[in-house]
VEXLUMTOR-835942 format. One record per atom (N, C-alpha, C): residue in one letter; residue number from 1; x, y, z. Coordinates in Angstrom, 2 decimals. Layout:
<recs>
+----+-----+---------+---------+---------+
: aa :   i :       x :       y :       z :
+----+-----+---------+---------+---------+
:  a : NUM :       X :       Y :       Z :
...
+----+-----+---------+---------+---------+
</recs>
This chain:
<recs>
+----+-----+---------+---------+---------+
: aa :   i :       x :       y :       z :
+----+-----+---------+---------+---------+
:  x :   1 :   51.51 :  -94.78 :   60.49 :
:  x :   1 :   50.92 :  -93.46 :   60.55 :
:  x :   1 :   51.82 :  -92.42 :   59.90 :
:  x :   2 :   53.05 :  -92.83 :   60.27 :
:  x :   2 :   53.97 :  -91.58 :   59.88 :
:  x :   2 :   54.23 :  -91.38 :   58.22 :
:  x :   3 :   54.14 :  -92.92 :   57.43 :
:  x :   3 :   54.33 :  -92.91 :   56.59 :
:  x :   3 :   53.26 :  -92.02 :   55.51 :
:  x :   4 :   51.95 :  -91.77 :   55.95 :
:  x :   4 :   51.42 :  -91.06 :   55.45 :
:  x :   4 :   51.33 :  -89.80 :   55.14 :
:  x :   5 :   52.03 :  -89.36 :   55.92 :
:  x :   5 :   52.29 :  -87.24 :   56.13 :
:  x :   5 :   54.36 :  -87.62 :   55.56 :
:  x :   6 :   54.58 :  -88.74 :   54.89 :
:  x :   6 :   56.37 :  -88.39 :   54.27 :
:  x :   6 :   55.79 :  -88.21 :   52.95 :
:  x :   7 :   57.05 :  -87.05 :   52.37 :
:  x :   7 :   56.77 :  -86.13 :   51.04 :
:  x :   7 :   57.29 :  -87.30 :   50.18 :
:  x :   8 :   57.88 :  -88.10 :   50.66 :
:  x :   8 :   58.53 :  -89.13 :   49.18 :
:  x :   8 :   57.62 :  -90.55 :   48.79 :
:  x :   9 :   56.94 :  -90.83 :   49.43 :
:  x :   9 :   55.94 :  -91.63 :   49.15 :
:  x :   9 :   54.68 :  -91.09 :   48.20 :
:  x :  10 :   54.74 :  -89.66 :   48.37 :
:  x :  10 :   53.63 :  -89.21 :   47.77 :
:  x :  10 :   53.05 :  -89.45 :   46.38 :
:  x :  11 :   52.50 :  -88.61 :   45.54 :
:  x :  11 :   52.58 :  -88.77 :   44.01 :
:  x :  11 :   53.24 :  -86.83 :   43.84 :
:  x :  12 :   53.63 :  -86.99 :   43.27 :
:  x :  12 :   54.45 :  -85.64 :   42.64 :
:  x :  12 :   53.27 :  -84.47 :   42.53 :
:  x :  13 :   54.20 :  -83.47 :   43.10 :
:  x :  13 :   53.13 :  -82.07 :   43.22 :
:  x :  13 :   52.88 :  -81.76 :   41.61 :
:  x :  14 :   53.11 :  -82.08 :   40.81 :
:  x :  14 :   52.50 :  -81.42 :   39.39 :
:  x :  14 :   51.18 :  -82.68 :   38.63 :
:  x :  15 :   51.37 :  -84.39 :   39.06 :
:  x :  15 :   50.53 :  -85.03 :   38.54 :
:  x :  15 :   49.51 :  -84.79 :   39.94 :
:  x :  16 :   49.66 :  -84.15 :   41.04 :
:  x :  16 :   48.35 :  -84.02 :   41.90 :
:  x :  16 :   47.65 :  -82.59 :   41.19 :
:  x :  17 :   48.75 :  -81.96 :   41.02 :
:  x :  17 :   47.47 :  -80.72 :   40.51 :
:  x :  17 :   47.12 :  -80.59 :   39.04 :
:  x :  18 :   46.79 :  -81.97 :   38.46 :
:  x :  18 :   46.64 :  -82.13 :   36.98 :
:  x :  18 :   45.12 :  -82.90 :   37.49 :
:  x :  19 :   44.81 :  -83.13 :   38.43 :
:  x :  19 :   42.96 :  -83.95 :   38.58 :
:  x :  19 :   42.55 :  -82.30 :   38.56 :
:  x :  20 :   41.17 :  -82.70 :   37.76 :
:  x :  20 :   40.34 :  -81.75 :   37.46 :
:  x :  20 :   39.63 :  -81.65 :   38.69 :
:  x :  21 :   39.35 :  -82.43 :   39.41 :
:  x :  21 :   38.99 :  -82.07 :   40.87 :
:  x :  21 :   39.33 :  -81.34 :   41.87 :
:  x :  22 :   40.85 :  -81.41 :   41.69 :
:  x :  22 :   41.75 :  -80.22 :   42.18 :
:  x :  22 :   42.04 :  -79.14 :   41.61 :
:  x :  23 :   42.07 :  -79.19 :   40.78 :
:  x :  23 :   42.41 :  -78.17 :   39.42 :
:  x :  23 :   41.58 :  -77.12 :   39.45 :
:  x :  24 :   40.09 :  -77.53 :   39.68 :
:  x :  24 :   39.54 :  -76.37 :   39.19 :
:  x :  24 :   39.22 :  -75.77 :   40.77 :
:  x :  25 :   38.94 :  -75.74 :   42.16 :
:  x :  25 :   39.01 :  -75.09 :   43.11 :
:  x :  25 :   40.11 :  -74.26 :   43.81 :
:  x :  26 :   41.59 :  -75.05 :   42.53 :
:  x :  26 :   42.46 :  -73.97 :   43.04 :
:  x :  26 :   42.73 :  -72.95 :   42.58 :
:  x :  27 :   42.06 :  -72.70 :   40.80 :
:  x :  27 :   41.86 :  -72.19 :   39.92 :
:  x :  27 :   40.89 :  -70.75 :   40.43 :
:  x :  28 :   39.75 :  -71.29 :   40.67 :
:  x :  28 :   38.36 :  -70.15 :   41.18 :
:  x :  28 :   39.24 :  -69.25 :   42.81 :
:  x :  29 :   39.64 :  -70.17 :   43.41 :
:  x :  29 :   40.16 :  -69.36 :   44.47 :
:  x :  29 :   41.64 :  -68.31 :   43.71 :
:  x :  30 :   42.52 :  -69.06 :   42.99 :
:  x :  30 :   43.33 :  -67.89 :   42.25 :
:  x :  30 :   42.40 :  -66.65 :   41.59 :
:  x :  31 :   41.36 :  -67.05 :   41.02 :
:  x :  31 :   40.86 :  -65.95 :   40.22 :
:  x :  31 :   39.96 :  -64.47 :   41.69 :
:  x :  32 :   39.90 :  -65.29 :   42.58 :
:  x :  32 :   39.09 :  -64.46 :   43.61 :
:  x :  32 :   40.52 :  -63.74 :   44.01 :
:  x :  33 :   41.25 :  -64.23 :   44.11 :
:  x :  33 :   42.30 :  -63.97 :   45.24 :
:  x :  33 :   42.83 :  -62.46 :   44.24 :
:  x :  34 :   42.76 :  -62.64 :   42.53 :
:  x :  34 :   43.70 :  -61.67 :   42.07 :
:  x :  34 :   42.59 :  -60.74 :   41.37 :
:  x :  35 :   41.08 :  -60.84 :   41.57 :
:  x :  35 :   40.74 :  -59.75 :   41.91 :
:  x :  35 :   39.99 :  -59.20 :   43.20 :
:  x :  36 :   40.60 :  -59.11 :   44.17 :
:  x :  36 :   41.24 :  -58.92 :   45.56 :
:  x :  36 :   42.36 :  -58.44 :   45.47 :
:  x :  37 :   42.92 :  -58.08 :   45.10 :
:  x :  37 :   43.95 :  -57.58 :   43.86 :
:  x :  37 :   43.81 :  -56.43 :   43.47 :
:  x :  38 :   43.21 :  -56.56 :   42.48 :
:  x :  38 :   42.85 :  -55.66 :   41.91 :
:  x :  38 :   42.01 :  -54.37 :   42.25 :
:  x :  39 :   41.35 :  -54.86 :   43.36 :
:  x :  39 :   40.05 :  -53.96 :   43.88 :
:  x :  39 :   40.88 :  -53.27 :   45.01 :
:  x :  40 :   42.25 :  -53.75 :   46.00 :
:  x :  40 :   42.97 :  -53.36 :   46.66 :
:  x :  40 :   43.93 :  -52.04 :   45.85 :
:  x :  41 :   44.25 :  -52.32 :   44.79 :
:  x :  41 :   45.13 :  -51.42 :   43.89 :
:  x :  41 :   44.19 :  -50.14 :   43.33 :
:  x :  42 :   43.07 :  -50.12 :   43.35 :
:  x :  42 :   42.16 :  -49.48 :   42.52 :
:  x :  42 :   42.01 :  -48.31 :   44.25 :
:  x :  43 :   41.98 :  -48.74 :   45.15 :
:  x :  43 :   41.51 :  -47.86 :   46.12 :
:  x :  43 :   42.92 :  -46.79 :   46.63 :
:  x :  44 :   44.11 :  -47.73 :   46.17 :
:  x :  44 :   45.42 :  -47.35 :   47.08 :
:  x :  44 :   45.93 :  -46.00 :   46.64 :
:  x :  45 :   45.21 :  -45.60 :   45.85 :
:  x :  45 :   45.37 :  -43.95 :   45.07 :
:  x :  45 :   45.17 :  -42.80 :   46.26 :
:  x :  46 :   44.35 :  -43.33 :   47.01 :
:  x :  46 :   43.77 :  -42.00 :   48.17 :
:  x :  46 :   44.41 :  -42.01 :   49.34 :
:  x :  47 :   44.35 :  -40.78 :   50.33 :
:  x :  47 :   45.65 :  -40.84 :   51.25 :
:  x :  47 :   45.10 :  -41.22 :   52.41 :
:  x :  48 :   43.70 :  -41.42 :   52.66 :
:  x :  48 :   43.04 :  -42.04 :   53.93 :
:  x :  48 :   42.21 :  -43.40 :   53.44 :
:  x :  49 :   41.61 :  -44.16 :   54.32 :
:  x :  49 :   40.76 :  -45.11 :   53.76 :
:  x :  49 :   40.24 :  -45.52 :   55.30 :
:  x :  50 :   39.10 :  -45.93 :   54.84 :
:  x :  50 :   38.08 :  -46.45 :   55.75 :
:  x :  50 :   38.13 :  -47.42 :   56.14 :
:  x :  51 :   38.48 :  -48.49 :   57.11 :
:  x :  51 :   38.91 :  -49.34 :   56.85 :
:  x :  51 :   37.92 :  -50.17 :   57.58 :
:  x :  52 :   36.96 :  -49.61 :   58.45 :
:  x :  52 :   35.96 :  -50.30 :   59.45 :
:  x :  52 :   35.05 :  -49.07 :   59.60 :
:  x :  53 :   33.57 :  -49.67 :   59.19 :
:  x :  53 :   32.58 :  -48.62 :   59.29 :
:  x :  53 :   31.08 :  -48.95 :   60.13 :
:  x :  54 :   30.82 :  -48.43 :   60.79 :
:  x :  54 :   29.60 :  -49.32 :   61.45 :
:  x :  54 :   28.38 :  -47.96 :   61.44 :
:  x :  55 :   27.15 :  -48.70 :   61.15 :
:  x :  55 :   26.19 :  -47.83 :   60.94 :
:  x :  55 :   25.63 :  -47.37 :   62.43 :
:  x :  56 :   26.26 :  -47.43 :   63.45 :
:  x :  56 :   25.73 :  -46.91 :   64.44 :
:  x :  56 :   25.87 :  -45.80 :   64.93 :
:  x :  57 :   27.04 :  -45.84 :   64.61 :
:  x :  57 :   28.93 :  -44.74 :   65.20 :
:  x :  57 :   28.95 :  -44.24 :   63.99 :
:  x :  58 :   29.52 :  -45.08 :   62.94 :
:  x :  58 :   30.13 :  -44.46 :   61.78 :
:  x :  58 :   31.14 :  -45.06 :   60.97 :
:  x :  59 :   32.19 :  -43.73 :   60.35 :
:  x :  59 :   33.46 :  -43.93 :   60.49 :
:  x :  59 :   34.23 :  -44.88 :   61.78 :
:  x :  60 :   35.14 :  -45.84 :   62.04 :
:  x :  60 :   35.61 :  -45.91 :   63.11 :
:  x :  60 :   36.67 :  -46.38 :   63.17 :
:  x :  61 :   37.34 :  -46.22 :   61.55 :
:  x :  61 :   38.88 :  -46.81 :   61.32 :
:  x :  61 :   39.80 :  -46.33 :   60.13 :
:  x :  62 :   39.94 :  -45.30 :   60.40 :
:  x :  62 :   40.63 :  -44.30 :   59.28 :
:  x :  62 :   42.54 :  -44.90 :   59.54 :
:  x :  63 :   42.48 :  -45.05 :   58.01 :
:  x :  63 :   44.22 :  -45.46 :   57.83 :
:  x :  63 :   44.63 :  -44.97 :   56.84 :
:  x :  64 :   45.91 :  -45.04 :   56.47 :
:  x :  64 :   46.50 :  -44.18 :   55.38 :
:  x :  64 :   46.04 :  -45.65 :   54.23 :
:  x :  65 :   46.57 :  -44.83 :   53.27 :
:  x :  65 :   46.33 :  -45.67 :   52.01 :
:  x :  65 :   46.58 :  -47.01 :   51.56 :
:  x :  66 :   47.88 :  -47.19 :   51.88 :
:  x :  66 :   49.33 :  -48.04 :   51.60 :
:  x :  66 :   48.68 :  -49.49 :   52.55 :
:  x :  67 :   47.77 :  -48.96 :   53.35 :
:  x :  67 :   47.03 :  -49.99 :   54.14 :
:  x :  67 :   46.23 :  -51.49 :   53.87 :
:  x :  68 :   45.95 :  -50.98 :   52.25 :
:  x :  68 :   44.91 :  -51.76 :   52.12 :
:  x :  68 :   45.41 :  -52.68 :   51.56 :
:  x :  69 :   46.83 :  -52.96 :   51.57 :
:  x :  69 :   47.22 :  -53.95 :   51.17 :
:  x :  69 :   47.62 :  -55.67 :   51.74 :
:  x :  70 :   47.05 :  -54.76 :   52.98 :
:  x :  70 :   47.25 :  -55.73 :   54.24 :
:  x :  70 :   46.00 :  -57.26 :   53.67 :
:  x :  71 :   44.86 :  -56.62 :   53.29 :
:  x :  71 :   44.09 :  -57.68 :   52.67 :
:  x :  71 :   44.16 :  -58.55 :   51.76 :
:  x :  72 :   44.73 :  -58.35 :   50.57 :
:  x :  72 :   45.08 :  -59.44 :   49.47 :
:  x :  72 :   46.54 :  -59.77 :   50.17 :
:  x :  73 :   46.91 :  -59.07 :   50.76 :
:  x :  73 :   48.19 :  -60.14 :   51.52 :
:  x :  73 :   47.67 :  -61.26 :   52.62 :
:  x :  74 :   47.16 :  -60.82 :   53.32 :
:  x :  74 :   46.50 :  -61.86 :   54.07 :
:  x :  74 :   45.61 :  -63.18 :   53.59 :
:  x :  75 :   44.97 :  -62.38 :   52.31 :
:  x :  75 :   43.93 :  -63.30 :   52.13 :
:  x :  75 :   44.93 :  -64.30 :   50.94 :
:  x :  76 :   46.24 :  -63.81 :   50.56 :
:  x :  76 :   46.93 :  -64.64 :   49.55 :
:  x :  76 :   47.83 :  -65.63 :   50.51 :
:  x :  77 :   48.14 :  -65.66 :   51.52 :
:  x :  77 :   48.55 :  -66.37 :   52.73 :
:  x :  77 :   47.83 :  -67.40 :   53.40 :
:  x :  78 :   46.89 :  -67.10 :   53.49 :
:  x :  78 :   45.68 :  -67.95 :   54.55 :
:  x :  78 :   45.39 :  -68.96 :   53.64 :
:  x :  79 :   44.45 :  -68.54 :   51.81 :
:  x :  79 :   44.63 :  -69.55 :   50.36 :
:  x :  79 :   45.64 :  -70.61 :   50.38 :
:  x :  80 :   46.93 :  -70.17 :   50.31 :
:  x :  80 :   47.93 :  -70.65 :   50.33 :
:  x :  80 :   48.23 :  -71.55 :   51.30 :
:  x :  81 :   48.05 :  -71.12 :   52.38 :
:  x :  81 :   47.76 :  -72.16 :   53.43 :
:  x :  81 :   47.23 :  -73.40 :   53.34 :
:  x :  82 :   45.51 :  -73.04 :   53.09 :
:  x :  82 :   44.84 :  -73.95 :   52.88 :
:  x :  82 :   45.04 :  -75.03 :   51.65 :
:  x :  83 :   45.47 :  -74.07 :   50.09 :
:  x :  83 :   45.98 :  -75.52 :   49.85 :
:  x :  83 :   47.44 :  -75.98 :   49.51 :
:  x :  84 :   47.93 :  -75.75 :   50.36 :
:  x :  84 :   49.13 :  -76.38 :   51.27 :
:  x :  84 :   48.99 :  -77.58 :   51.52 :
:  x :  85 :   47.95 :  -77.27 :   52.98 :
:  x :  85 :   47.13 :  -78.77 :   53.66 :
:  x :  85 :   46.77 :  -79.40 :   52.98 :
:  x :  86 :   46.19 :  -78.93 :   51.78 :
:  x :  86 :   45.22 :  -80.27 :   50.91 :
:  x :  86 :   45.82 :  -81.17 :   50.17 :
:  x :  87 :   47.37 :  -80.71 :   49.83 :
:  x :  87 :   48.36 :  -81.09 :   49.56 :
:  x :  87 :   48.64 :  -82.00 :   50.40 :
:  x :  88 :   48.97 :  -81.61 :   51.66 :
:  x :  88 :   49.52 :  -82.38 :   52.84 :
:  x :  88 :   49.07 :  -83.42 :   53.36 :
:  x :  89 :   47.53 :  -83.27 :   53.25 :
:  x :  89 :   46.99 :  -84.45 :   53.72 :
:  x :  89 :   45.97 :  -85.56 :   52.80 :
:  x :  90 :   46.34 :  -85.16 :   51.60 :
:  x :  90 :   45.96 :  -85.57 :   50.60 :
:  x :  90 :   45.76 :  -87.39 :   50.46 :
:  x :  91 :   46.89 :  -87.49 :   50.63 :
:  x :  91 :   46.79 :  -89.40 :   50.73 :
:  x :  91 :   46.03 :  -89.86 :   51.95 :
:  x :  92 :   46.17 :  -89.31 :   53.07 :
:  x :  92 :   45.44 :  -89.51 :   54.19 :
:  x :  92 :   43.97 :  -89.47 :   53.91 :
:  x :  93 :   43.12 :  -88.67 :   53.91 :
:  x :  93 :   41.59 :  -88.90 :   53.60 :
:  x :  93 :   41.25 :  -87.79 :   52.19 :
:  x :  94 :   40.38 :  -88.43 :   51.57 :
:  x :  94 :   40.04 :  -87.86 :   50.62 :
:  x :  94 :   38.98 :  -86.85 :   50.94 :
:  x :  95 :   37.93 :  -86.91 :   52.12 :
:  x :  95 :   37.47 :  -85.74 :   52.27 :
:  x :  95 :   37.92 :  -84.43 :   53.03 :
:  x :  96 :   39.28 :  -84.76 :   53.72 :
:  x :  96 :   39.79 :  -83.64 :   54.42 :
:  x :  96 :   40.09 :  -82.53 :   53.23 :
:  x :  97 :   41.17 :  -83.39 :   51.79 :
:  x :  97 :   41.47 :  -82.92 :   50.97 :
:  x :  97 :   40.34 :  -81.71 :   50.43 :
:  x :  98 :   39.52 :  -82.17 :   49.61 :
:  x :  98 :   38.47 :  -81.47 :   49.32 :
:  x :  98 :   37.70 :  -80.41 :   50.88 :
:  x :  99 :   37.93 :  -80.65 :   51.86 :
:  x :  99 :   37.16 :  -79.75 :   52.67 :
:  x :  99 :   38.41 :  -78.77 :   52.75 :
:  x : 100 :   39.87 :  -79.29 :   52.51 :
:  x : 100 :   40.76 :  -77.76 :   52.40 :
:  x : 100 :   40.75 :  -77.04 :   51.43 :
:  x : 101 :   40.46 :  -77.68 :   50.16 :
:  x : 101 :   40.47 :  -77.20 :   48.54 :
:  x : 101 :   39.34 :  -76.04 :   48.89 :
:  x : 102 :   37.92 :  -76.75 :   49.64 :
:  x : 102 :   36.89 :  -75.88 :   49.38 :
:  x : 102 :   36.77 :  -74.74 :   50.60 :
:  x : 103 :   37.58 :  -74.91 :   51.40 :
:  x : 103 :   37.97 :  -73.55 :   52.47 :
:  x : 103 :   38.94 :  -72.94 :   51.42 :
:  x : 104 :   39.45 :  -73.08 :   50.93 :
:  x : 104 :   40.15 :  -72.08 :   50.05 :
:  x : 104 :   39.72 :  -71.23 :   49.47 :
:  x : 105 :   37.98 :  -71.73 :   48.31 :
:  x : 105 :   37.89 :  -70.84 :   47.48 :
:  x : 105 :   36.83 :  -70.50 :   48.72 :
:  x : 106 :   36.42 :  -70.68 :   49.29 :
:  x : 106 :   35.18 :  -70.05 :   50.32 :
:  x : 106 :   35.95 :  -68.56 :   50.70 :
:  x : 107 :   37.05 :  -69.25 :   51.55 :
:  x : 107 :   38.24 :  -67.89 :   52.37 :
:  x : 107 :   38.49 :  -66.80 :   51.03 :
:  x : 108 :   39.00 :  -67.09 :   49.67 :
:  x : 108 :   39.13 :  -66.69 :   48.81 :
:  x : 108 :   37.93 :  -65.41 :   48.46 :
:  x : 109 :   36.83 :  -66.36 :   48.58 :
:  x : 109 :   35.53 :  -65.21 :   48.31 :
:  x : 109 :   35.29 :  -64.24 :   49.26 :
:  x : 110 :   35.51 :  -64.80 :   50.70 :
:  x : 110 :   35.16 :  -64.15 :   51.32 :
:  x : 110 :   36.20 :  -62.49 :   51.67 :
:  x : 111 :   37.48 :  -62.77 :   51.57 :
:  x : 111 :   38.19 :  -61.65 :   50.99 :
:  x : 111 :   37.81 :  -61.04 :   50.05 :
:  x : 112 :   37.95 :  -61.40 :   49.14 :
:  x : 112 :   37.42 :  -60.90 :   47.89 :
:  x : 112 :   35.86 :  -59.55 :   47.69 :
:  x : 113 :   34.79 :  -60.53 :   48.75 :
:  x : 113 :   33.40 :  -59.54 :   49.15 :
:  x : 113 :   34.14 :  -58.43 :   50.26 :
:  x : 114 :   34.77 :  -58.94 :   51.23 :
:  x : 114 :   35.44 :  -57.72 :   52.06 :
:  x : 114 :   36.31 :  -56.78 :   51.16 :
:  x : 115 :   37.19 :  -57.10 :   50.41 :
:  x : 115 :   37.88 :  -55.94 :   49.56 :
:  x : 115 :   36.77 :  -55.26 :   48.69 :
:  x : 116 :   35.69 :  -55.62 :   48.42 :
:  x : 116 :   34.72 :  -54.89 :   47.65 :
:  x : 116 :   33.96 :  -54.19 :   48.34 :
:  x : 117 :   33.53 :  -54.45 :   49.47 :
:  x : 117 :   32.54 :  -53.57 :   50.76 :
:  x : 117 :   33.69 :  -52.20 :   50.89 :
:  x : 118 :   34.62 :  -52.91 :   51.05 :
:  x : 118 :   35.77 :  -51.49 :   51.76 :
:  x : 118 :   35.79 :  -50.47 :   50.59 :
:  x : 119 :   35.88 :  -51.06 :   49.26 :
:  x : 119 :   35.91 :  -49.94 :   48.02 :
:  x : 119 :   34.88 :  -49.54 :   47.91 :
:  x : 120 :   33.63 :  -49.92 :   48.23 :
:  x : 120 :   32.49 :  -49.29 :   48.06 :
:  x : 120 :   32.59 :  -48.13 :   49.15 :
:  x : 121 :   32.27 :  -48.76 :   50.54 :
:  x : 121 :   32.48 :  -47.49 :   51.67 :
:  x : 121 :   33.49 :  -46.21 :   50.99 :
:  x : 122 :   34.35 :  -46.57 :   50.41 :
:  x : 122 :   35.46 :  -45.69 :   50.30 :
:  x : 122 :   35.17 :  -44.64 :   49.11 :
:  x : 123 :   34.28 :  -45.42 :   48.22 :
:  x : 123 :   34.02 :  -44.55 :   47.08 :
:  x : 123 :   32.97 :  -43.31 :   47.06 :
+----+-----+---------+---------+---------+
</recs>
């Protein structure tokens, strides 16, 4: 069992991320993740921001600016995370692999639509 989760048995972290299978979900989640990015930098100009808005109430989460960076940090952490694991458990089952690859770009997007809702509210 153990031998499966040791780093020296493995195949080398650069011929695993050369399969096009892997390649390209870590690819789409980089491209979400850095514009999440971008859409974070585009808002950080203003000295308040909205940060939670509900159509019932309203406004209901005013923060300074410098704030919104908390999101492409998080969401570049959690990515990272995920394919970490896919890394990690890679020799072990081949569909865990792919179900972490594809929580990646999922988590990826889904930051990505939240950093765009917040710039919209904000604009």
């Amino acid at each position: 069992m153990w031998r499966l989760f040791l780093f020296w048995q493995r195949e080398t972290w650069r011929a695993w991320w050369r399969r096009p299978a892997v390649f390209m979900p870590a690819v789409i989640a980089t491209v979400f993740i850095i514009i999440c990015w971008y859409l974070a930098t585009k808002m950080i100009q203003s000295e308040t921001l909205i940060m939670r808005y509900s159509i019932y109430v309203g406004t209901n989460w005013l923060t300074p600016g410098k704030w919104i960076l908390i999101l492409p940090s998080l969401a570049t952490v959690i990515v990272g995370i995920n394919l970490a694991l896919a890394y990690l458990v890679s020799r072990s089952s081949l569909a865990l692999r792919y179900l972490w690859l594809w929580s990646a770009v999922f988590m990826a997007v889904g930051w990505c639509w939240l950093s765009w809702l917040i710039l919209r509210i904000n604009s």
